[in-house]
BANULO-775230 format. One record per residue (C-alpha): x, y, z. Coordinates in steps of 0.25 Angstrom, whole numbers, padded with zeros to 4 digits, always signed. Example, Ala and Ser with C-alpha at 12.3 -4.5 7.8 and 13.67 -1.06 7.14 Angstrom:
2
+0049-0018+0031
+0055-0004+0029
***
This chain:
556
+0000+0000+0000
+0005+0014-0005
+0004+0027+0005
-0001+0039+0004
-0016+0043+0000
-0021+0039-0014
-0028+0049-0025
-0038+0040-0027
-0043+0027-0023
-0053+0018-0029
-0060+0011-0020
-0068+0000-0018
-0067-0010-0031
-0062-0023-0035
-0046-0023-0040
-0041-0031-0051
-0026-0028-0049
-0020-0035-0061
-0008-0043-0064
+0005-0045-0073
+0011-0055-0079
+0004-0064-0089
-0001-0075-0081
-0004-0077-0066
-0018-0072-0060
-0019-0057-0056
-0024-0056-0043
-0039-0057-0042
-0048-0042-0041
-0048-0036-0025
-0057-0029-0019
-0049-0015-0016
-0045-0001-0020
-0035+0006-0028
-0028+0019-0023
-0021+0030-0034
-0011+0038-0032
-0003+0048-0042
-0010+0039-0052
-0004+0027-0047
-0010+0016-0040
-0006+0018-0024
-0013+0005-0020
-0026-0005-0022
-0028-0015-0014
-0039-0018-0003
-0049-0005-0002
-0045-0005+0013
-0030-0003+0009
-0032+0008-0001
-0042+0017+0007
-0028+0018+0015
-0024+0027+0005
-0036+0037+0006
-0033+0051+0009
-0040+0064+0009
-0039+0066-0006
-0041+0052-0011
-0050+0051-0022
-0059+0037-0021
-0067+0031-0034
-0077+0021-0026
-0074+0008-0035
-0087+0001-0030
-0083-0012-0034
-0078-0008-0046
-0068-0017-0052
-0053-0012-0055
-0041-0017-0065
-0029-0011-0069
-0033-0001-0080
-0035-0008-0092
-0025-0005-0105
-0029-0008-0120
-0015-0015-0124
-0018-0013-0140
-0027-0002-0146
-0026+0011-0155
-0031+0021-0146
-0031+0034-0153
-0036+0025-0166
-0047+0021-0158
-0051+0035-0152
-0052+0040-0166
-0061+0028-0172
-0071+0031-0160
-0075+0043-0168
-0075+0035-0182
-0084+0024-0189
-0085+0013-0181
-0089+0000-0189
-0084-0010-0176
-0100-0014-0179
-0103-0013-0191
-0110-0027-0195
-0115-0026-0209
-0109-0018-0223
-0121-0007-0219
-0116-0003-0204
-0104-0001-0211
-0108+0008-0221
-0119+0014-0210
-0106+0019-0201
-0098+0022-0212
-0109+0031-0217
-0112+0038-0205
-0099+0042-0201
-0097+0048-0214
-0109+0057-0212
-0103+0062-0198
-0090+0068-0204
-0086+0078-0216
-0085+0075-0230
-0070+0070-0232
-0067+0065-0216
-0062+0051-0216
-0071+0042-0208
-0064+0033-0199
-0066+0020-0191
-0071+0008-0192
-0068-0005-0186
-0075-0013-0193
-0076-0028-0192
-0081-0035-0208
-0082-0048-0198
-0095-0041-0192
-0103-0041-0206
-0099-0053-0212
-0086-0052-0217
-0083-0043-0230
-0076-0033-0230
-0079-0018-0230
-0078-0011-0244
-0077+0003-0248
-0089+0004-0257
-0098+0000-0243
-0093+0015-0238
-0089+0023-0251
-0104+0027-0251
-0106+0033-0240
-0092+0040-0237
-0090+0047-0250
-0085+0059-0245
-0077+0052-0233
-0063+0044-0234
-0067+0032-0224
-0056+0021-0218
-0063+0012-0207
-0054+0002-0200
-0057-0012-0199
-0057-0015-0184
-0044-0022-0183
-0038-0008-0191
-0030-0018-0201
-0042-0017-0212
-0049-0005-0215
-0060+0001-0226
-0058+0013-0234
-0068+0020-0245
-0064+0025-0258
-0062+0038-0250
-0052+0034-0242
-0044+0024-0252
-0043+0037-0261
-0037+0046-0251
-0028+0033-0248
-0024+0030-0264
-0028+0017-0263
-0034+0012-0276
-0035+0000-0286
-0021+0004-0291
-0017+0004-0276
-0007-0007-0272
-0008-0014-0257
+0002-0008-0246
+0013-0017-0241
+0005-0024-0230
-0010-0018-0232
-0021-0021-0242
-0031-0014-0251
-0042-0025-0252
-0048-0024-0267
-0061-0028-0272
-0059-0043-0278
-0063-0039-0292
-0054-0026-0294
-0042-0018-0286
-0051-0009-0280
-0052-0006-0265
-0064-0011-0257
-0057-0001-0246
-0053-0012-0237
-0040-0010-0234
-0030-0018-0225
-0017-0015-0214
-0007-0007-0223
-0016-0002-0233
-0026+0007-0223
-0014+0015-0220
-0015+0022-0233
-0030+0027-0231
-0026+0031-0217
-0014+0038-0223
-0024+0047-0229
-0034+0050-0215
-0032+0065-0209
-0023+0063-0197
-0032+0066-0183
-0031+0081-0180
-0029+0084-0164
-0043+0085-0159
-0046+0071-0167
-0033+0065-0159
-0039+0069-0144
-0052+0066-0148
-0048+0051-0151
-0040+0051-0138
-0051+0055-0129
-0060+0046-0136
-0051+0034-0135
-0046+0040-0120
-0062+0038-0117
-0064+0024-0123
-0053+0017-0117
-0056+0024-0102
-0070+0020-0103
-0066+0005-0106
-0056+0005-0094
-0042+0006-0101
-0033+0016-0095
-0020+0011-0105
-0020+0009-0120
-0008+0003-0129
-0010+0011-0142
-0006+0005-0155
-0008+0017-0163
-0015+0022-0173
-0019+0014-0184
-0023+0022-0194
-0010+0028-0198
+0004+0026-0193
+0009+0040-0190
-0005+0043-0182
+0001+0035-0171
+0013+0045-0169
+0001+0054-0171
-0006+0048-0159
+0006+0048-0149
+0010+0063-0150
-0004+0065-0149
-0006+0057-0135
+0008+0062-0130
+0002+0077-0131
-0011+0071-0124
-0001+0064-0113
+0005+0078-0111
-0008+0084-0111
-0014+0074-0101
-0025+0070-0109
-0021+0054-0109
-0031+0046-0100
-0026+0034-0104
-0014+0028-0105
-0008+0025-0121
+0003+0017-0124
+0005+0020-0138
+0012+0012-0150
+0019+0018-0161
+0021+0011-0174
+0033+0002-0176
+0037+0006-0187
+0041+0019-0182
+0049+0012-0171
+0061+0022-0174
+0052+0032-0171
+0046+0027-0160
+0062+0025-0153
+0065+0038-0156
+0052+0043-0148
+0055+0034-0136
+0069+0037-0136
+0067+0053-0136
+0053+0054-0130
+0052+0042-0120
+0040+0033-0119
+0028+0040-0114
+0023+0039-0100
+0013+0031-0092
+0000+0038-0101
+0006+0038-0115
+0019+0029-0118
+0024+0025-0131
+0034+0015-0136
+0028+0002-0143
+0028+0002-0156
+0017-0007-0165
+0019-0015-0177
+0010-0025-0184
+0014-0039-0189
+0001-0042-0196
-0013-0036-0199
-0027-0042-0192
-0034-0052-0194
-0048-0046-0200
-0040-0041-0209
-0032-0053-0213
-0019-0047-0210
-0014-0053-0198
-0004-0062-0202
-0005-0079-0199
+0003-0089-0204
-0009-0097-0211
-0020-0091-0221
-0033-0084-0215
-0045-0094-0218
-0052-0084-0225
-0041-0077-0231
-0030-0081-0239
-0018-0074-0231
-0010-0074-0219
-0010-0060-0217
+0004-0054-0214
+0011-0044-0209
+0007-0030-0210
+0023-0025-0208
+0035-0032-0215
+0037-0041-0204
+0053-0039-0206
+0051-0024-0204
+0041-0026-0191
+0050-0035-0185
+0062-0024-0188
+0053-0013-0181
+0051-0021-0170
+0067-0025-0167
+0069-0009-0168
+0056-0005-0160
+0063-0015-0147
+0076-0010-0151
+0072+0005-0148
+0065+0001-0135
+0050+0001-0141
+0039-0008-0139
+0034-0017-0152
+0020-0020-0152
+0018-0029-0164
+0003-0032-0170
+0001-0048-0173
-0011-0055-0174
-0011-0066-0185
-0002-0079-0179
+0010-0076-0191
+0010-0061-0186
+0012-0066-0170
+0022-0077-0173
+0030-0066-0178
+0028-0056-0170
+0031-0066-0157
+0042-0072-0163
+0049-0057-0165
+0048-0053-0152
+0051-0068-0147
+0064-0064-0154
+0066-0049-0149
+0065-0054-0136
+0077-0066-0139
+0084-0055-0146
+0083-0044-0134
+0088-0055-0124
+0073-0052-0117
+0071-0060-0103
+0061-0070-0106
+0058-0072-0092
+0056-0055-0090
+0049-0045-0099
+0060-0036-0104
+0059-0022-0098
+0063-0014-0111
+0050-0004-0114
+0049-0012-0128
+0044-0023-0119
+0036-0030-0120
+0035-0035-0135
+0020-0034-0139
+0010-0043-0148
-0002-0035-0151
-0015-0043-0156
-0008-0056-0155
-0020-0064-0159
-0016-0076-0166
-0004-0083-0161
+0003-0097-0165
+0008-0108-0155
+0021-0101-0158
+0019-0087-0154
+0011-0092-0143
+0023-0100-0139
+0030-0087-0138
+0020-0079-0130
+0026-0078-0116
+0040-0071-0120
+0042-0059-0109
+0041-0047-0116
+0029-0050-0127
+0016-0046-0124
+0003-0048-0133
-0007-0039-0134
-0022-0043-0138
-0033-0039-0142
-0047-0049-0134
-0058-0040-0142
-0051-0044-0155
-0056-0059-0154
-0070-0055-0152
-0071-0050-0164
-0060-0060-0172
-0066-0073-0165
-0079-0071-0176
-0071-0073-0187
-0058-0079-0184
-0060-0092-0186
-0064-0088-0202
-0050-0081-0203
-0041-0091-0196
-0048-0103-0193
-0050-0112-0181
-0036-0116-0176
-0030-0100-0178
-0041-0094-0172
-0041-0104-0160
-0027-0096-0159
-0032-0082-0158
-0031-0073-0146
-0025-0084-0140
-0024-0077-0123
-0026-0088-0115
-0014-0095-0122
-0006-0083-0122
-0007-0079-0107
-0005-0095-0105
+0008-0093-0113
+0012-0083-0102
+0010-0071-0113
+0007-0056-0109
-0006-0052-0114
-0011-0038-0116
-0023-0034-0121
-0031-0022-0127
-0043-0021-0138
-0034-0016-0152
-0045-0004-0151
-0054-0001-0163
-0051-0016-0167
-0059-0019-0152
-0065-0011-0143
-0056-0004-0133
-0062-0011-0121
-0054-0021-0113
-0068-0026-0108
-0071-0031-0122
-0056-0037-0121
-0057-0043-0109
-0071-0051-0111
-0064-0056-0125
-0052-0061-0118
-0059-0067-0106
-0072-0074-0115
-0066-0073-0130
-0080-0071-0136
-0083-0066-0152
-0089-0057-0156
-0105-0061-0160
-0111-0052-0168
-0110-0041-0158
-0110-0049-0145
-0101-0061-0142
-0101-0074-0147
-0092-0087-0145
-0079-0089-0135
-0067-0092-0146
-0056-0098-0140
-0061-0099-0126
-0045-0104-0122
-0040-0093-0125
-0048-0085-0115
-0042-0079-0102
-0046-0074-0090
-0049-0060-0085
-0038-0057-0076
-0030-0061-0089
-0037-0053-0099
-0037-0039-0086
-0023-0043-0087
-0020-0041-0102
-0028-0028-0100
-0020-0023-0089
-0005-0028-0084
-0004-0035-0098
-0007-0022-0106
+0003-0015-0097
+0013-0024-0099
+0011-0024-0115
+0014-0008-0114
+0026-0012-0105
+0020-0010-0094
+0021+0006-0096
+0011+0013-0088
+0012+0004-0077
-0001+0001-0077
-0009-0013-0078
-0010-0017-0064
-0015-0010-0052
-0004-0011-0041
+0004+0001-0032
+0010+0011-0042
+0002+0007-0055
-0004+0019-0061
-0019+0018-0057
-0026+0014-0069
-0038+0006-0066
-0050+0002-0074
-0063+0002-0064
-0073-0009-0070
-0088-0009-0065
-0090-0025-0063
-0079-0036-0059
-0075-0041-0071
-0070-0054-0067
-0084-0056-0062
-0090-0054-0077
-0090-0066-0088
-0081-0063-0100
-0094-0057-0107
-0098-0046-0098
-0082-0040-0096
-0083-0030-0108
-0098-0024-0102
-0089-0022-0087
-0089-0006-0086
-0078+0003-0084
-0081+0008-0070
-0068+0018-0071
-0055+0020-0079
-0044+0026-0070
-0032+0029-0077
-0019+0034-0067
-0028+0035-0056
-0038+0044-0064
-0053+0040-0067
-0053+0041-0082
-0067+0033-0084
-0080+0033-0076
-0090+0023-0079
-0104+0026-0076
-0108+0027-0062
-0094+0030-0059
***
């Protein structure tokens, strides 16, 4: 127990304190208080015990039985990207060719002749299968350029508009790594256009002014807060490489302003890891509200799209997929990246994609001389796998290396486990998201929701983790690959300590113990005493982010 009086206690709930390491059980959820001090946690044990810490100016929040964890991160997300499609099209719903058109439309009568309408997240899977085409939209955007992502962001439609303002044409030829899909019976466009080849219509949107820059990060700042997370890991902007430079002189002036309410880890693409040095060597890292550091590359697509790379043909495509980068040159940004003390964060999701993946950091690691027995305490540690969906006996072999960690996405296989038997079949998809063999492997798990492409929610993530349902229409169906299910304290885990240590344990935070910043999310109900179906409709009592309330729920 620490001395001196507390700013503020909360008082009176039940305390999930958390837990590292990858396997063990985390102490089971007490009855007590926790008391904050200078933003830090000062103690949180039995209410007794903390009311020690009571003094004239103490603050207290009556928790009446609220139930309290760690503050939950979101690992993996785009976080700016996300604030700015809560203002576009969004088609996450759209179940038919005619909602498709009916947003599309609507939207365009909402803004000026010439604006670009944005959004989308889209999902073909929800109406049947075909893809969207230009000529569905071109009618009703005649005066608007339109590019709407699908939801994964590795496939995206574009009307005539937009492939204008790109140059992409029948004549056009297919980027290196990207592809303009092309009506079977001519070489013109249907709009779809897939990983390499949408950066060239995004090459051609207006880059965000100020005002639409704080707009998004309030919007985002009020989504995540609302949904308990008081840390998010941001992989960047999608839309257009240089926008994620954008974005971080953008939130270091917030930083200096004050006006961050959450904490961002943020990513930096790696192919600008010289750049990325430099900023580190001159300028330093960040602090505990905004760091920087990891740098982000890509060893394969998605699988909606039929990019993500496997070493045997999809069953209802001919290819593999394959690597979105020269895998000679994305394994030479990730030897420099280490060598100049930044963090690589590598995108795999197709079992080719992870094999290699794996097998390059398995091999960084020999090379570096890394303790196997001891997580390396270099700030490029620890080497990270983002998506990490499809995984072969051989990577799993691999998993418990100190120093890798893997970084997944639940929500992801509510939507996939509709259709994934049709794109891998039985025996591949019996591999997919494979946790339970992972944490029994002894791997580091983390986890966050890869927002647009699911909800930013880690409720929705921990009832897909816990109970592995699909999607049915718009409810649940079927448990896939019950197995591979794991438990709550395992899934709270990959929310909290497991997030932490993905970002390198930065901030501190992830468990709640003397000294901690006190970040806290405040839940209305227990949710150890809910079934995996009723965890993502658990209400966010508070949000409470260095010792500050940042979210009220109603009543509170």
């Amino acid at each position: 127990m620490s001395t001196g009086y507390a700013d503020t206690i909360f008082r009176g709930g039940w305390i999930w304190p958390g837990a590292d390491g990858p396997r063990g059980t985390p102490p089971p959820p007490f009855p007590g208080s926790v008391a904050v001090r200078g933003g830090r946690i000062l103690a949180v044990g039995a209410r007794e015990e903390v009311e020690a810490l009571l003094g004239p100016r103490t603050r207290v929040d009556e928790l009446e039985g609220a139930f309290v964890t760690p503050g939950w991160h979101d690992a993996h997300l785009h976080f700016l990207t996300g604030g700015f499609k809560l203002d576009g099209v969004d088609l996450r719903h759209a179940d038919s060719r005619d909602a498709f058109v009916t947003a599309v439309e609507a939207r365009a009568g909402e803004l000026p002749p010439g604006t670009w309408i944005l959004g989308g997240d889209w999902d073909q899977e929800r109406w049947g299968g075909p893809l969207p085409h230009r000529d569905w939209i071109d009618p009703v955007t005649p005066h608007h350029p339109v590019v709407l992502n699908r939801m994964d962001m590795h496939m995206a439609l574009a009307n005539s508009r937009a492939l204008e303002a790109a140059g992409i044409d029948e004549e056009s030829p297919d980027p290196p790594h990207g592809r303009v899909d092309r009506e079977d019976a001519s070489t013109r466009p249907t709009g779809i256009l897939r990983e390499a080849a949408i950066e060239r219509v995004w090459a051609s949107v207006p880059e965000p002014d100020e005002a639409a820059w704080r707009r998004a990060l309030q919007r985002a700042t009020e989504h995540a807060l609302n949904r308990g997370v008081t840390q998010v890991h941001d992989m960047g902007m999608m839309e257009r490489k240089e926008w994620t430079w954008t974005a971080l002189s953008f939130l270091r002036r917030m930083r200096r302003e004050g006006r961050l309410a959450v904490r961002i880890r943020g990513t930096l693409p790696i192919t600008d890891w010289e750049r990325a040095g430099e900023l580190v060597r001159e300028e330093g890292s960040g602090d505990e509200f905004l760091s920087w550091g990891a740098v982000k590359g890509f060893a394969d697509g998605s699988l909606g799209a039929r990019t993500a790379w496997f070493h045997d043909p999809y069953e209802d495509d001919p290819g593999t997929g394959g690597p979105v980068m020269d895998p000679d040159a994305l394994e030479e940004a990730v030897r420099a990246s280490v060598g100049a003390g930044l963090q690589p964060v590598i995108h795999a999701i197709g079992d080719r994609a992870n094999d290699w993946v794996v097998g390059l950091y398995h091999q960084l690691l020999d090379d570096l001389g890394a303790d196997p027995e001891r997580p390396p305490s270099s700030g490029v540690f620890p080497f990270r796998v983002e998506h990490a969906q499809h995984l072969t006996p051989r990577a799993l072999s691999l998993v418990a290396r100190k120093g890798l960690v893997f970084s997944a996405q639940p929500a992801h296989l509510v939507e996939d486990g509709v259709w994934m038997r049709r794109a891998l079949g039985g025996e591949r998809e019996g591999r997919a998201y494979p946790f339970r063999t992972l944490l029994e492997r002894g791997a580091r798990l983390a986890f966050g929701s890869d927002w647009t492409v699911t909800p930013l929610d880690p409720r929705r993530g921990l009832a897909a983790a816990v109970g592995r349902r699909v999607r049915a229409g718009r409810g649940l169906g079927p448990v896939w690959s019950s197995q591979e299910r794991i438990g709550l304290p395992e899934a709270l885990r990959a929310y909290t300590s497991g997030a932490a240590y993905a970002g390198g344990e930065w901030a501190g935070t992830g468990r709640l113990e003397v000294g901690a910043p006190a970040d806290l999310t405040v839940l209305e109900r227990n949710p150890f005493e809910q079934s995996p179906d009723e965890l993502e409709d658990v209400d966010v009592a508070m949000t409470v982010v260095g010792g500050r309330v940042k979210h009220r729920g109603t009543g509170r």
